[in-house]
Residue frames relative to the residue before (quaternion, step in Angstrom):
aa qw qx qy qz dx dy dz
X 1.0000 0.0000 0.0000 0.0000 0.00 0.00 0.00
X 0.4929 -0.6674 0.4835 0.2792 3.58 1.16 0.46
X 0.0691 0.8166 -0.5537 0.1477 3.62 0.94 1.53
X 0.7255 0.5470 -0.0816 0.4096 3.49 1.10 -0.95
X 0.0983 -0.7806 0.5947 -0.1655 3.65 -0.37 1.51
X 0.8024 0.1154 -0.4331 0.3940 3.27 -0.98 1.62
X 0.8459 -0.2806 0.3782 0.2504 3.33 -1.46 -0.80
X 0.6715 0.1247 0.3392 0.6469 2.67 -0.35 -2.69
X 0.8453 0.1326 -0.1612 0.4918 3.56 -0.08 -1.29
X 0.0741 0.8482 -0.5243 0.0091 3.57 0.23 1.00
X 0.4834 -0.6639 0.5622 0.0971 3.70 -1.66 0.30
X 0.2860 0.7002 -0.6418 0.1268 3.77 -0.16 0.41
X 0.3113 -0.7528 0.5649 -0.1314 2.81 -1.30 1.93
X 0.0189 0.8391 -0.5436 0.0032 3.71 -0.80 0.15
X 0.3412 0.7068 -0.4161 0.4593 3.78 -0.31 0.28
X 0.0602 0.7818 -0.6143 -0.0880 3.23 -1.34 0.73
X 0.7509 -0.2710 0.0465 0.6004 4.44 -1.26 0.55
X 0.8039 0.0668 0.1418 0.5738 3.51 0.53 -1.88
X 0.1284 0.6149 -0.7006 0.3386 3.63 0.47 1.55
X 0.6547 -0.4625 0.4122 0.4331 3.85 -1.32 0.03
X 0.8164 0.3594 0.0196 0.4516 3.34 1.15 -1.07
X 0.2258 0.5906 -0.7351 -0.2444 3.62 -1.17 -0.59
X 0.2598 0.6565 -0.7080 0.0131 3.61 -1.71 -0.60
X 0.3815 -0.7268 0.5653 -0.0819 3.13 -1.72 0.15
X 0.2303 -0.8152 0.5183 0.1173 3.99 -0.52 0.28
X 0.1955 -0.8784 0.4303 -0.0709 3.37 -0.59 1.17
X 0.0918 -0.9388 0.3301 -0.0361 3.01 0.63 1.63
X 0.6862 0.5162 0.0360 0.5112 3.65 -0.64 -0.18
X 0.5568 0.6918 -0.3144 0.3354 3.55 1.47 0.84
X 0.1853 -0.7803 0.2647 0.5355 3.44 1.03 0.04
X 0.6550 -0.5022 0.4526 0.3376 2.99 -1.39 0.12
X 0.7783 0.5216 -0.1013 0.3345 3.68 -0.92 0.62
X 0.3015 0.7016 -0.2906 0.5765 2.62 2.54 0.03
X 0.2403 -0.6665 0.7008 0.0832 3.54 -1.05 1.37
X 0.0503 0.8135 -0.5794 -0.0040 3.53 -0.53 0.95
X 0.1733 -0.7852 0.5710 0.1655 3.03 -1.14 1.58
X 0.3944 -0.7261 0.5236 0.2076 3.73 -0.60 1.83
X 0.5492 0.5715 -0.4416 0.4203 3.61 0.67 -0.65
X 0.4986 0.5464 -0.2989 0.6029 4.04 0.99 -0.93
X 0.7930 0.3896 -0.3490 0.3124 3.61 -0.42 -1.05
X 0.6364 0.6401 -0.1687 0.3960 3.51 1.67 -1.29
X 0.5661 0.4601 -0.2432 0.6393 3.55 1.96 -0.76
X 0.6104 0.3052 -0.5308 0.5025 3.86 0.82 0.10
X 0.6454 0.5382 -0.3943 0.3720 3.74 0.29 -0.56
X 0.6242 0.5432 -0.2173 0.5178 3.66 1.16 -0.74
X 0.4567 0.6845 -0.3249 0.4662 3.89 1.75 -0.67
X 0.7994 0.2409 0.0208 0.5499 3.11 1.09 -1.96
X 0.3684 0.7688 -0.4955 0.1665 3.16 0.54 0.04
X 0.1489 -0.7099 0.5477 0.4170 4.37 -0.66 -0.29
X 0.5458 0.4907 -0.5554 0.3909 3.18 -1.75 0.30
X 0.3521 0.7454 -0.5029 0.2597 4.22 0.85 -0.46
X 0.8146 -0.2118 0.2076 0.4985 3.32 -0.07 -1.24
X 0.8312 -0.4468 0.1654 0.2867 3.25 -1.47 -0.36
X 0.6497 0.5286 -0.0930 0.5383 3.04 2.33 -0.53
X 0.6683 0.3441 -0.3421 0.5639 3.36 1.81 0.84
X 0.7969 -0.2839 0.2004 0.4942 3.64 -1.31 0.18
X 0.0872 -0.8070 0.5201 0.2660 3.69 -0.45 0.09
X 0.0500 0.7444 -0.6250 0.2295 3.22 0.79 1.36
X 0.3328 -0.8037 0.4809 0.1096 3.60 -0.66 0.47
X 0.3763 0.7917 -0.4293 0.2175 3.85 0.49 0.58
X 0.4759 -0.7010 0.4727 0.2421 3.59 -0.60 1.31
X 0.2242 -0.8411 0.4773 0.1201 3.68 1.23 -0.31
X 0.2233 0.9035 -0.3408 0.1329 3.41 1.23 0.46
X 0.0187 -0.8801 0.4005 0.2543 3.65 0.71 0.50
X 0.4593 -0.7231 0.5086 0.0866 3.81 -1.32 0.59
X 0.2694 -0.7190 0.6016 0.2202 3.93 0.00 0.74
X 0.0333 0.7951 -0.5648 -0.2186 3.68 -1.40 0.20
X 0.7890 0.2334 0.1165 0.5563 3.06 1.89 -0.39
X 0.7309 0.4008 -0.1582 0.5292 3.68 -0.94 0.23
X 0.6912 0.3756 -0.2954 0.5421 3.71 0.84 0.09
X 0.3735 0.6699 -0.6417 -0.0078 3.22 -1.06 0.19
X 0.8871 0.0806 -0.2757 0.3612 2.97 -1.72 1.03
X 0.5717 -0.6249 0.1158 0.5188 3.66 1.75 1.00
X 0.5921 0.5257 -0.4285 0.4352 3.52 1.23 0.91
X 0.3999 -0.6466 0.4801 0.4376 3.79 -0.73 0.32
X 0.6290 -0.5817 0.5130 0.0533 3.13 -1.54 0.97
X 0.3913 -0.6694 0.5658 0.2803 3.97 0.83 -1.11
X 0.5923 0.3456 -0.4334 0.5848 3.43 1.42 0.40
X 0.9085 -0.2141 0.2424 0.2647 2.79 -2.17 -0.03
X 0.0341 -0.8449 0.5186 0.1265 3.67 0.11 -0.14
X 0.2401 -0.7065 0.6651 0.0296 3.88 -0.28 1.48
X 0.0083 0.6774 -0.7355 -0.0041 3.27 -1.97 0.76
X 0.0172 -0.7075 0.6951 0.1264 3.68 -1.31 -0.04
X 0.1455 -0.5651 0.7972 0.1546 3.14 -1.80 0.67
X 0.1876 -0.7742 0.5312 0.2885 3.15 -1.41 0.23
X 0.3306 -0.6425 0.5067 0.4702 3.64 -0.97 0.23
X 0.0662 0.9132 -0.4016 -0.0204 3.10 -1.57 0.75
X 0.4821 0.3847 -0.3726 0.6934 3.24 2.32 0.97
X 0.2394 0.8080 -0.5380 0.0196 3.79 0.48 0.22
X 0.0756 -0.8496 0.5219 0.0118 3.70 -0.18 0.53
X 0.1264 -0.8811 0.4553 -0.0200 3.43 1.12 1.61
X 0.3217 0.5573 -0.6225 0.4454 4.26 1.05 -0.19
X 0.7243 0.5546 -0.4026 0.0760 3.10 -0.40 -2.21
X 0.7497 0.5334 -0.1169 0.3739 3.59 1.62 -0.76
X 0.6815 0.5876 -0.3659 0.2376 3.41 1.32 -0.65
X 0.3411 0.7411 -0.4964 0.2966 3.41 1.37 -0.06
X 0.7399 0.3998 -0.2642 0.4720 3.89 1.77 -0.71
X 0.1993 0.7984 -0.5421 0.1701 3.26 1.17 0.28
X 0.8774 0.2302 -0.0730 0.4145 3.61 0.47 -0.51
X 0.6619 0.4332 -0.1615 0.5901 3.18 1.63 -0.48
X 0.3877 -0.7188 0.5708 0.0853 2.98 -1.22 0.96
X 0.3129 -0.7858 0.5221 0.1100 3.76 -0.55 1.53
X 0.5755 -0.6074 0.4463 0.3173 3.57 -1.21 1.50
X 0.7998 0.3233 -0.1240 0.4903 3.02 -1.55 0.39
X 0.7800 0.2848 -0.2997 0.4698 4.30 0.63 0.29
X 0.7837 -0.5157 0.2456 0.2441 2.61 -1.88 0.00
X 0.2291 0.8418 -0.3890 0.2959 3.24 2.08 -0.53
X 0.8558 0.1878 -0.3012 0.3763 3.93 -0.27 -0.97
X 0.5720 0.4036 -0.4958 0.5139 3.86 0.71 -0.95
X 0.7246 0.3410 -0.5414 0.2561 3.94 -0.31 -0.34
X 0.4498 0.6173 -0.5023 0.4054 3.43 1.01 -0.65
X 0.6939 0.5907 -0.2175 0.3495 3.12 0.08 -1.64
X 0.7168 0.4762 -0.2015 0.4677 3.72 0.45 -1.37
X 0.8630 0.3496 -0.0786 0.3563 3.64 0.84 -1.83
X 0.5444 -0.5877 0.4221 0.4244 3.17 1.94 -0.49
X 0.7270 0.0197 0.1516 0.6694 3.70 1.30 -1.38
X 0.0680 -0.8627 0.5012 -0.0020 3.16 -1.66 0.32
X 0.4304 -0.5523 0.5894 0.4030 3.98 -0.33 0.89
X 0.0908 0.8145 -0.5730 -0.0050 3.22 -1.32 0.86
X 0.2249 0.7753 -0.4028 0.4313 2.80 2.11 1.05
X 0.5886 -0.4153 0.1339 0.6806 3.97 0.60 0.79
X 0.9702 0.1214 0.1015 0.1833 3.08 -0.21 0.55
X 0.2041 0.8273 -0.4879 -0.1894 3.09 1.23 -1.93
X 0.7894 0.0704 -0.0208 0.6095 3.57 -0.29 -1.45
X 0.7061 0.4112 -0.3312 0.4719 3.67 -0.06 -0.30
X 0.5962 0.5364 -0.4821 0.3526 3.51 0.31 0.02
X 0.5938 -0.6551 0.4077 0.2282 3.43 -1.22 0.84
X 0.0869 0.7216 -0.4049 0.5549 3.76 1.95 0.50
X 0.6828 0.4998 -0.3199 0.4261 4.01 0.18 -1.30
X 0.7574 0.4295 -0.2689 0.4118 3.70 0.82 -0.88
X 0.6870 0.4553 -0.4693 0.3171 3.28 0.13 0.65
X 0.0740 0.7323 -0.4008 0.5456 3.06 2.15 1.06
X 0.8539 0.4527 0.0125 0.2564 2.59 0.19 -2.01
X 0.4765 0.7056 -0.1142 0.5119 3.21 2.08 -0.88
X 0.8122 0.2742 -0.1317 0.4978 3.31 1.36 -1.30
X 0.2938 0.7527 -0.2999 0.5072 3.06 1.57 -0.30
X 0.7727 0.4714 0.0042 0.4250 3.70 0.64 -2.07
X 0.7779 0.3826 -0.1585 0.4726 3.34 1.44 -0.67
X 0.4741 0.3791 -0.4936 0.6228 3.15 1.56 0.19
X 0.6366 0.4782 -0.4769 0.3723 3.66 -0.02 -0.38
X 0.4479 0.5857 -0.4447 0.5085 3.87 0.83 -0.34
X 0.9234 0.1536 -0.1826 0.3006 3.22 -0.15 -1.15
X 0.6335 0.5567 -0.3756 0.3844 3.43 1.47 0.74
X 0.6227 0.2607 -0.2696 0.6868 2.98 1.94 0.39
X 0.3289 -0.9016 0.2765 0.0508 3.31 0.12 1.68
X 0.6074 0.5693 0.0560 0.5512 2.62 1.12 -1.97
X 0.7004 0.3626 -0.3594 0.4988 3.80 0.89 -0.25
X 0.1714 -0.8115 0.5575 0.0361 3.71 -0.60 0.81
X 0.1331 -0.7765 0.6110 -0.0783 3.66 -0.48 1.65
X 0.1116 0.6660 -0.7371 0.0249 3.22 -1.11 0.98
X 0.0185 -0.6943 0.7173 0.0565 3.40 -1.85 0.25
X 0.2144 -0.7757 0.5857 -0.0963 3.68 -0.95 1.11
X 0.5322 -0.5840 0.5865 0.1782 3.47 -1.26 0.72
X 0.0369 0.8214 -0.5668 0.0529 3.60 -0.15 1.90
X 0.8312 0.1256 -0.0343 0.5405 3.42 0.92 -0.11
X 0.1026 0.7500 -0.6519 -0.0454 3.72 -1.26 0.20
X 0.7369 0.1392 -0.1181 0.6509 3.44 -0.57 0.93
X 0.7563 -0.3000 0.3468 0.4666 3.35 -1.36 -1.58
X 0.5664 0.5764 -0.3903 0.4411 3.63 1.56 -0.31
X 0.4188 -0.7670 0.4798 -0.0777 3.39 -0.66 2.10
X 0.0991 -0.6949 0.6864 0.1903 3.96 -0.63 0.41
X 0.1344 -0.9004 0.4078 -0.0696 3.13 -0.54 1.66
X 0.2954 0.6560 -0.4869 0.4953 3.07 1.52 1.81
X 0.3177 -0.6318 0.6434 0.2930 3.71 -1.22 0.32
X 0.5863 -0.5886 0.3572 0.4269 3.47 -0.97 1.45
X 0.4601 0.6358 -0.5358 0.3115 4.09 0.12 -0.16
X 0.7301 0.4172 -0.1893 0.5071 3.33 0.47 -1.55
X 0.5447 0.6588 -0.4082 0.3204 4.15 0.66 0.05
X 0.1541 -0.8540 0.4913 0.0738 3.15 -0.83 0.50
X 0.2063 -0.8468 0.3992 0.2845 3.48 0.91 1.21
X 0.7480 0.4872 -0.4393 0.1008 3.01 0.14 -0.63
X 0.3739 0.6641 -0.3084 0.5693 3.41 1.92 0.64
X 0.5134 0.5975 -0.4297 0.4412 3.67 1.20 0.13
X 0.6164 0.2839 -0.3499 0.6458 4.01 0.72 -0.24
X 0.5901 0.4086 -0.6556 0.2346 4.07 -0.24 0.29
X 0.8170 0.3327 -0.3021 0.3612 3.35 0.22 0.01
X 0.4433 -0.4854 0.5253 0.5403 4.12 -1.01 -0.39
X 0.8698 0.1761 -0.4371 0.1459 3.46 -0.34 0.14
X 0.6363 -0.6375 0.1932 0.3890 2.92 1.19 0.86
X 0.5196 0.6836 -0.4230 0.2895 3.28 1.35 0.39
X 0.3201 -0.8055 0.3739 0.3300 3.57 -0.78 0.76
X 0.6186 0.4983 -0.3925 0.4637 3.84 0.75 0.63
X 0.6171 -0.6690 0.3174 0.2664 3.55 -0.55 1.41
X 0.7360 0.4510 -0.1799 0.4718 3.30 1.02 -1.59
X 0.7146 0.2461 -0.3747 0.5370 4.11 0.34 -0.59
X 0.6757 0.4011 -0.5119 0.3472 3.87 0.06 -0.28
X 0.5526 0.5359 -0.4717 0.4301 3.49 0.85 0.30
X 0.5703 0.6122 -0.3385 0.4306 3.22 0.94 -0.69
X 0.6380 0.5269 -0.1342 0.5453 3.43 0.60 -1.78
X 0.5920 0.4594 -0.4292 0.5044 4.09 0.70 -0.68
X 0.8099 0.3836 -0.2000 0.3962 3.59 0.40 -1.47
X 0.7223 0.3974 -0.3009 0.4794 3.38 0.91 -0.07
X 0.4815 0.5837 -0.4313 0.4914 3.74 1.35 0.35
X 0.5128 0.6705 -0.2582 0.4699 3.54 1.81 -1.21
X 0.9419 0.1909 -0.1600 0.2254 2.64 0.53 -1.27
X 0.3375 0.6627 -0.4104 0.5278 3.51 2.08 0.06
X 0.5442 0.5905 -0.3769 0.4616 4.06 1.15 -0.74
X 0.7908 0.4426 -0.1728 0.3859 3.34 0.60 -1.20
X 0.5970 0.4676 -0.4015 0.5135 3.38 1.69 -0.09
X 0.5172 -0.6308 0.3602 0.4527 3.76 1.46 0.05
X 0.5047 0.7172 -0.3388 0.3408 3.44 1.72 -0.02
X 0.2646 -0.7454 0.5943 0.1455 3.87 -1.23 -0.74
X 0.0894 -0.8573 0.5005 -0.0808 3.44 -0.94 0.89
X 0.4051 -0.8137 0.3721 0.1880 3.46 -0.56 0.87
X 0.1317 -0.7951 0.5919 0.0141 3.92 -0.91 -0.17
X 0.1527 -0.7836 0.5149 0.3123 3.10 -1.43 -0.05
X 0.2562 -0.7271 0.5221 0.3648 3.54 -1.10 -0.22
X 0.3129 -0.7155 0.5859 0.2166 3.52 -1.39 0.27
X 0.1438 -0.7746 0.6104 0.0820 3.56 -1.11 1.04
X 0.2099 -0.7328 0.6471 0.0160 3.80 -1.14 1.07
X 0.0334 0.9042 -0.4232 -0.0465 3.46 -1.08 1.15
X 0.3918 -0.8770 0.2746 -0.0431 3.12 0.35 1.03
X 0.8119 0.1002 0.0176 0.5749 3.67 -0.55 1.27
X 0.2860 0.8313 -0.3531 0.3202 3.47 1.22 1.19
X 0.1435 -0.7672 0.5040 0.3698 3.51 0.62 0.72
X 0.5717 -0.5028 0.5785 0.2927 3.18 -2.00 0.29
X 0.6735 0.4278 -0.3387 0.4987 3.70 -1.20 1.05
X 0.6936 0.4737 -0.4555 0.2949 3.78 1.11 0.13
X 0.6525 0.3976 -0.4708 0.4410 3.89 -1.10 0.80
X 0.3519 -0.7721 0.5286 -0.0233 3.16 -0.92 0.98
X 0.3377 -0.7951 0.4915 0.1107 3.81 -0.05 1.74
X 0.7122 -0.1376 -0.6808 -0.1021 1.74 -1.96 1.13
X 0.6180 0.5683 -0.1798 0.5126 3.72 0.79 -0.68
X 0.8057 0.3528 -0.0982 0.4654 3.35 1.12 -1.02
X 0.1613 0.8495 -0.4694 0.1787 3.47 1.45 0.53
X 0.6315 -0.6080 0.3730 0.3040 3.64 -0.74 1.24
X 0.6749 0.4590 -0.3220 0.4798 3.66 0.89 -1.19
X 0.5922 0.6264 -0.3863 0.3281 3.14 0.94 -1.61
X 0.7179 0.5852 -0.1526 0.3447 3.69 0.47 -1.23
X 0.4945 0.5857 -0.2263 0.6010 3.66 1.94 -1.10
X 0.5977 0.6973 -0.2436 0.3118 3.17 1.06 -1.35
X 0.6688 0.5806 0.0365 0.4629 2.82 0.93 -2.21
X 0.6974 0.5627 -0.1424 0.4204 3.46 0.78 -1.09
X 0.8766 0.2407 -0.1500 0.3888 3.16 0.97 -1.24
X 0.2856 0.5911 -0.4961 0.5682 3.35 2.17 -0.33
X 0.5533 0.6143 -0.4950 0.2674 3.97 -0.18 -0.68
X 0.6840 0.5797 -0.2602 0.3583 3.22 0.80 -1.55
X 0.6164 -0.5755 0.4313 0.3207 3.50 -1.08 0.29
X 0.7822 0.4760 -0.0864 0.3926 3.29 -0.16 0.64
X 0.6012 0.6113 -0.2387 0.4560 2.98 1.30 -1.33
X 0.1996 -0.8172 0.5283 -0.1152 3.12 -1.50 0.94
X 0.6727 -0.0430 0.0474 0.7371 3.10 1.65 -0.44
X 0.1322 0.6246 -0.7684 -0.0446 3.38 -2.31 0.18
X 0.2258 -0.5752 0.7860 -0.0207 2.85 -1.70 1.29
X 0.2436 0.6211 -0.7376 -0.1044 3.43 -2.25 -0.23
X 0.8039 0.1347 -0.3555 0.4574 3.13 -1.50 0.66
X 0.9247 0.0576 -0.0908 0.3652 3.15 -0.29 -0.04
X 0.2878 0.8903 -0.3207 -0.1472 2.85 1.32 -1.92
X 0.8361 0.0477 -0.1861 0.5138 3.70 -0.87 -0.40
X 0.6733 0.4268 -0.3256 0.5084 3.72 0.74 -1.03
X 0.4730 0.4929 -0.6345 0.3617 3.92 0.13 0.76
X 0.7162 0.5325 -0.3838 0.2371 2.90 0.77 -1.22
X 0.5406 0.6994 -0.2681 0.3831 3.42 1.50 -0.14
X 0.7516 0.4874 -0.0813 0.4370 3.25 1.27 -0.58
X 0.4858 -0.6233 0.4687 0.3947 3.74 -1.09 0.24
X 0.4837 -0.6106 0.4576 0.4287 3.29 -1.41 0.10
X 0.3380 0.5991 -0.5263 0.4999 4.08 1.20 0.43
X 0.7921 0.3189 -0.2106 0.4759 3.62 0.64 -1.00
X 0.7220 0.2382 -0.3688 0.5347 3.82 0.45 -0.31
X 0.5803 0.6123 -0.5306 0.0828 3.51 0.25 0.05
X 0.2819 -0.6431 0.5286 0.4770 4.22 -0.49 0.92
X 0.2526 -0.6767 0.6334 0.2778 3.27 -1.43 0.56
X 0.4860 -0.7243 0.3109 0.3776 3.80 -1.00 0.52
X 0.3598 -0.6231 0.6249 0.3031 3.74 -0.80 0.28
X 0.5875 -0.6491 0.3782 0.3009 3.92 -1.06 0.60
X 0.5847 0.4885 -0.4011 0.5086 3.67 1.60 0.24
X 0.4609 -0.6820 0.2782 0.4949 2.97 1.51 -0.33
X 0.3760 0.5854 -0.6105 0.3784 3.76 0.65 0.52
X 0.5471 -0.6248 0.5385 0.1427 3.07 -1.68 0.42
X 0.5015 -0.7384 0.3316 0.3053 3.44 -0.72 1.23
X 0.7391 0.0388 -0.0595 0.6699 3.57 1.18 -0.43
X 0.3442 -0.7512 0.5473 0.1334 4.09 -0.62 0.46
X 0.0061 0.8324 -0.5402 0.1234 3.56 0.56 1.06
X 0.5725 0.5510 -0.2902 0.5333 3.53 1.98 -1.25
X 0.3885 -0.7431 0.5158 0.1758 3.87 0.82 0.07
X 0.6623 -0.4217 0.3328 0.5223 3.75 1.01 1.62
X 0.6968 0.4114 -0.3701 0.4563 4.78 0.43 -0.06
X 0.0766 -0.8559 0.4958 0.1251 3.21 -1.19 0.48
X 0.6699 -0.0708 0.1200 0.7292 3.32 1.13 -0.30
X 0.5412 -0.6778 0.2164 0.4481 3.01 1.18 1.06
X 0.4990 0.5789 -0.4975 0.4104 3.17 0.67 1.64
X 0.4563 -0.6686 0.4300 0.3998 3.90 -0.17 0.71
X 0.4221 -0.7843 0.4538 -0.0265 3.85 -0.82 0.98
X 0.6690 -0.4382 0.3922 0.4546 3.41 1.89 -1.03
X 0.8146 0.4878 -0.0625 0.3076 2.82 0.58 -1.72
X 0.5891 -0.5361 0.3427 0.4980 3.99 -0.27 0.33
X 0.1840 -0.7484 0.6335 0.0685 3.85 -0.65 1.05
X 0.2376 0.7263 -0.6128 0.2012 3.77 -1.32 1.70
X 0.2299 -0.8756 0.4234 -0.0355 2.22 -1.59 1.67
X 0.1486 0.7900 -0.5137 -0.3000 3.55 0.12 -0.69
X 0.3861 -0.6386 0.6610 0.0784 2.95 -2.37 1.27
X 0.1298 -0.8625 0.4845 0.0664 3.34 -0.94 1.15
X 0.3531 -0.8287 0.4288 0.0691 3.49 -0.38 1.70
X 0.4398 -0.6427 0.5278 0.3390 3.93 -0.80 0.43
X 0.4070 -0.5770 0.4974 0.5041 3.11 -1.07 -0.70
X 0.7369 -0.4409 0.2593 0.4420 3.73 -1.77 0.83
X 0.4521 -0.7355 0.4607 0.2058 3.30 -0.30 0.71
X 0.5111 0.5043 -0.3126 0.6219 3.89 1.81 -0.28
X 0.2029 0.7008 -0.6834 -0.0263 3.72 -1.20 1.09
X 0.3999 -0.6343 0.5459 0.3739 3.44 -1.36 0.75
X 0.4228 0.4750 -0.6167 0.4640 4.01 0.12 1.63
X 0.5108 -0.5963 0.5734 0.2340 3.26 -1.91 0.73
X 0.0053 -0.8308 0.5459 -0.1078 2.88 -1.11 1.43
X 0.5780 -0.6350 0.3673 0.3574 3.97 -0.61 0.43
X 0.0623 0.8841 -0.4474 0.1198 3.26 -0.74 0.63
X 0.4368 -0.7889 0.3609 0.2377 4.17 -0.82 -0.11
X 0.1957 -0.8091 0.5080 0.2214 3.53 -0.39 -0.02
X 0.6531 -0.5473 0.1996 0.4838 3.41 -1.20 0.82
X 0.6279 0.6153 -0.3755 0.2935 3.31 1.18 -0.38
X 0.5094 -0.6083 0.3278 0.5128 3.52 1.51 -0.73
X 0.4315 0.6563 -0.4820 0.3882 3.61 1.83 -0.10
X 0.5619 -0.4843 0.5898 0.3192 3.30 -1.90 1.12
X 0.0485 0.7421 -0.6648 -0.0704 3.81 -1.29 0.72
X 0.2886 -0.7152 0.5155 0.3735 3.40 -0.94 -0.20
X 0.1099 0.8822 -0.4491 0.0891 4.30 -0.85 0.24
X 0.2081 -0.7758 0.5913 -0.0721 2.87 -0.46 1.75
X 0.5389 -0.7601 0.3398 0.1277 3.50 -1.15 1.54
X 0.0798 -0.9057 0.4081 0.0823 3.20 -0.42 0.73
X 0.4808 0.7164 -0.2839 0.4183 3.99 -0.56 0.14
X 0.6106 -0.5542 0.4901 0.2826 3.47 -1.03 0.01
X 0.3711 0.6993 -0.5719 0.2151 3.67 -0.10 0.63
X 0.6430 -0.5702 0.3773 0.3449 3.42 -1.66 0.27
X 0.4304 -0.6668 0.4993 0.3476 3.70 -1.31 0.37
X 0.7472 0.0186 0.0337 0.6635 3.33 1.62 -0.65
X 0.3517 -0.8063 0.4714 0.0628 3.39 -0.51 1.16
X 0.5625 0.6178 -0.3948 0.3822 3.38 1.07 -0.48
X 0.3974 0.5800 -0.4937 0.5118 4.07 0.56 -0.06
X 0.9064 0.2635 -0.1084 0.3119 3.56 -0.13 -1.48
X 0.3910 0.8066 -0.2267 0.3809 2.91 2.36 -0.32
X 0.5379 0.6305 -0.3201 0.4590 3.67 1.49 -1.76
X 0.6897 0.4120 -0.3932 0.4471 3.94 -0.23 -0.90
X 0.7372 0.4438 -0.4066 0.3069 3.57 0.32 -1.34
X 0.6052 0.6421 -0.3018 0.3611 3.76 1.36 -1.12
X 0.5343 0.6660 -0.2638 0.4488 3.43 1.53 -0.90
X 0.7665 0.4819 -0.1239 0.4061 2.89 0.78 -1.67
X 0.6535 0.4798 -0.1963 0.5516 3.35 0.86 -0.82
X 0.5580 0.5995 -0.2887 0.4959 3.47 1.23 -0.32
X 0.7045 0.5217 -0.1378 0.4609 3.17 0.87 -1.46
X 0.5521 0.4845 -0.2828 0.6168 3.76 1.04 -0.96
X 0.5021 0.5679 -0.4038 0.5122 4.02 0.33 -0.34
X 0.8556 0.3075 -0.1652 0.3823 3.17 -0.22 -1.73
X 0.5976 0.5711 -0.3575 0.4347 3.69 0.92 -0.93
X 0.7287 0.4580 -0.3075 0.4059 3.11 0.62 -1.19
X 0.6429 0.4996 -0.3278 0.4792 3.96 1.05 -0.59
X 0.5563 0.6696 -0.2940 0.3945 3.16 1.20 -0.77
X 0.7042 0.4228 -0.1214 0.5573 3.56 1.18 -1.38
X 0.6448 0.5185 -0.2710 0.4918 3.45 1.45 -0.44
X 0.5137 0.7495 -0.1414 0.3929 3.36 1.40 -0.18
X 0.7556 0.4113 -0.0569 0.5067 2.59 1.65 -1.51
């Protein structure tokens, strides 16, 4: 099932929505990493559900557990085991799908593919998996130091943050629940998530990720192209629907007089339309992307649907799930970001 994400610094993850457990092994770290676990617990707490009023109100402490690969609060060069445990699962909330297959998920191709299928939210498909991925992302932070990942609520619905990522100031991305760093549209985007909840509905968005302080020379042609791999990474994510960087769709609009970076004589680039890639190699320059999420594909509205048998049914969604996922989405993009770079980083060498 393709449990296993990178190279060198790779992830393999295991765990399912409402299994006792998820967690994961982190292989391929160097040794000598000072890890601060207290850090890793504030990414898990980023993504966690139950936050506020504009995400699932599952309730889980998301608490993550070392088994290995540490000792005395440095990494070691082994393997490094973790567990989360589940601990509010509310498996009823689901059997209404015992047999039916919800619009817009993963429910029939897995049936279809595996023969059977956890229909406890989800089991393996259920967005639960990312906080693997979360820890996975936060050791990679602190083994590529010097590289600085941020990611920020740029949109929800049609309401637009209508700043180019220069002018941000991340450290204004946790003042708010939707992770937006500008006072006036993440309010907006709060009160309209509220209120698309209250219609029992859901709504999509995107987030935007800035990377910083990238040496020049990382990704590895031809197959292995640096973007190509961001790419890969974030289409992974539940939800996702699209990814652009540096430019992306709006080059295609333009001449090459107008997108070309011209060079500066240190060699930076007078403007960075190439988004920090060059032939899918990193150049220096600040690498951004944005990932565009659907909406949750669960609404609490009645909706047509099939059974395993092929009979028309009707089913309305039930449980704890997000109206808009993008808020809790921003950590996972980081994280999944970060695993990229480490791994290219170690490939590099």
């Amino acid at each position: 099932m393709s449990n296993t994400f990178g190279k060198i610094f790779t992830l393999t993850t295991f765990g399912e929505s409402h299994g006792e457990a998820i967690g994961g092994v982190i292989d391929g770290c160097p040794a000598g990493v000072e890890l601060d676990l207290k850090a890793i617990q504030q990414e898990m707490d980023r993504r966690k559900p139950g936050q506020s009023k504009i995400v699932t109100q599952r309730k889980e402490p998301d608490e993550v557990r070392f088994l290995s690969g540490i000792f005395e609060g440095k990494t070691t060069g082994a393997s490094i085991g973790f567990i989360i445990e589940n601990v509010h699962q509310r498996s009823n909330d689901y059997s209404h799908i015992k047999d039916s297959y919800r619009p817009s998920h993963a429910d029939y191709t897995y049936d279809k593919k595996y023969g059977n299928r956890d229909y406890r939210g989800g089991g393996r498909t259920s967005a639960r998996e990312t906080a693997n991925w979360v820890v996975g992302g936060a050791v990679a932070k602190q083994a590529i130091p010097s590289i600085k990942i941020n990611a920020y609520t740029s949109s929800v619905g049609d309401i637009f943050l209508e700043k180019p990522y220069q002018d941000i100031d991340f450290d204004k991305v946790e003042s708010n629940i939707a992770r937006c760093p500008d006072d006036e549209t993440a309010e907006k985007m709060i009160e309209y998530i509220d209120s698309i909840r209250k219609q029992g509905d859901t709504v999509g968005g995107t987030v935007t990720c800035v990377i910083k302080n990238v040496p020049v020379g990382l990704g590895e042609p031809i197959f292995d192209k640096l973007h190509a791999q961001l790419g890969k990474a974030m289409l992974s994510i539940n939800a996702v629907k699209g990814f652009e960087y540096g430019s992306g769709f709006c080059g295609a609009k333009m001449k090459g007089s107008e997108h070309n970076d011209i060079f500066n004589a240190d060699a930076t680039t007078k403007t960075n339309l190439s988004g920090g890639i060059q032939g899918g190699i990193s150049n220096g320059m600040d690498i951004y992307f944005r990932v565009a999420f659907k909406p949750v594909a669960t609404i609490m509205q009645a909706q047509q649907t099939i059974d395993k048998e092929g009979n028309i049914v009707e089913m309305t969604g039930k449980g704890r799930h997000d109206p808009c996922v993008v808020p809790r989405a921003v950590p996972i993009v980081e994280a999944l970001a970060a695993m990229v770079l480490a791994d290219f980083t170690l490939l590099n060498k």
